[in-house]
C-alpha positions in Angstrom: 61.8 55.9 132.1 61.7 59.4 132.0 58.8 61.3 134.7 55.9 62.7 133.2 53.0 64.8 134.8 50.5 63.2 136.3 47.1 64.5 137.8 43.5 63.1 138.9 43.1 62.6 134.5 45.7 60.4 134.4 46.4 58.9 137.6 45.0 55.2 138.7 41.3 55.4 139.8 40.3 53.7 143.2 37.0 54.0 145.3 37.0 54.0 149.5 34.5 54.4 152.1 31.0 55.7 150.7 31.4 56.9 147.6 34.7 58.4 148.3 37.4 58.8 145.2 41.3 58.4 145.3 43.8 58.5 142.6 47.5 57.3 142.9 49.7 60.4 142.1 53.2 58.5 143.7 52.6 54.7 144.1 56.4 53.4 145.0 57.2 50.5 147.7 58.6 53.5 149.9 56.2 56.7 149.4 52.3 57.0 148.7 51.1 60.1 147.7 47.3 60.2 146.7 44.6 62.8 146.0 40.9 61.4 147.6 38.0 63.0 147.4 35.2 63.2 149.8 31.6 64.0 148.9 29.3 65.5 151.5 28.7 63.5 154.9 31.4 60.7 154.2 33.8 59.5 156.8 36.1 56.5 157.3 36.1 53.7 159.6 38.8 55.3 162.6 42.1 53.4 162.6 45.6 53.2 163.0 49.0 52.3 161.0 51.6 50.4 162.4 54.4 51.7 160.2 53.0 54.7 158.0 53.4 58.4 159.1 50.9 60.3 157.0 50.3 64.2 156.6 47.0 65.6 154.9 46.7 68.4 152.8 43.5 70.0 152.3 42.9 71.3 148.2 39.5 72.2 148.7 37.1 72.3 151.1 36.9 71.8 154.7 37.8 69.3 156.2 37.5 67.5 159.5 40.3 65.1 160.8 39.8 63.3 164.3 43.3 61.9 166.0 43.0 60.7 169.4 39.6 61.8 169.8 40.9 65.5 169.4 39.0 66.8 166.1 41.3 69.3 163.7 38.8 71.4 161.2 41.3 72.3 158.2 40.8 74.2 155.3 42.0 74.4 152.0 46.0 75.1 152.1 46.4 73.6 155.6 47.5 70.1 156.5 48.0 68.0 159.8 50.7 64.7 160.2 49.4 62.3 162.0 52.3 59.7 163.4 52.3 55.9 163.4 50.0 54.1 165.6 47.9 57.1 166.5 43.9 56.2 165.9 42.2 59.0 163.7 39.4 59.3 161.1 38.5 61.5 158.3 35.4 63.1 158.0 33.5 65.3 155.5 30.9 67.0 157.7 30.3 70.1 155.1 28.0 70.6 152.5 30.5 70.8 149.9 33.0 68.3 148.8 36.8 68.0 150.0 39.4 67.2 147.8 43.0 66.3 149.8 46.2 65.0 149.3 47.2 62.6 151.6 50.9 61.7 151.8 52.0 58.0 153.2 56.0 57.1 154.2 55.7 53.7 153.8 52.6 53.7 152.1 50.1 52.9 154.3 47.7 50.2 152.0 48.4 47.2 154.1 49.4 48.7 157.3 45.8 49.8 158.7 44.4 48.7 161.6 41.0 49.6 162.0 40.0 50.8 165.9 
């Protein structure tokens, strides 16, 4: 089956967190990719992946990521990898919402461990 393009319009709809959005752009047993969208003051729970090496790609916004207890304030056009087994968090502390693309090698659904 040939590709076609796929966006947030298109893509499988799933909610996280509070009130947080994601959207499955690559959903293969070997690569995640996913758009999520953060409103205003959300976060996640900190955790970990065994396996999963991730990297997140700000699209709009700014963004706050917390590995190790070291906090990274990105902005749109920057990203940050974080490795396997390293405890981080992502956090929405503006007043405007983020949109980011977060990339997972495995995927990491089913590979969290929460911190």
């Amino acid at each position: 089956m040939p590709s076609k393009p796929i966006s947030a319009a298109n893509a499988e709809h799933y909610t996280w967190g509070n009130n947080c959005d994601g959207w499955y752009l690559v959903r293969t047993p070997e690569l995640s990719i996913i758009e999520e969208s953060m409103p205003p003051g959300t976060s996640e729970v900190r955790h970990h992946h065994v396996c999963a090496r991730q990297f997140f790609f700000v699209l709009e916004g700014e963004f706050t990521m917390e590995i190790e207890r070291h906090e990274f304030t990105l902005r749109a056009g920057e990203g940050i990898e974080v490795s396997p087994g390293q405890a981080h968090q992502a956090i929405n502390r503006s007043a405007s919402l983020v949109r980011i693309i977060v990339t997972s090698q495995p995927p990491s659904h089913g590979d969290r461990v929460e911190n």
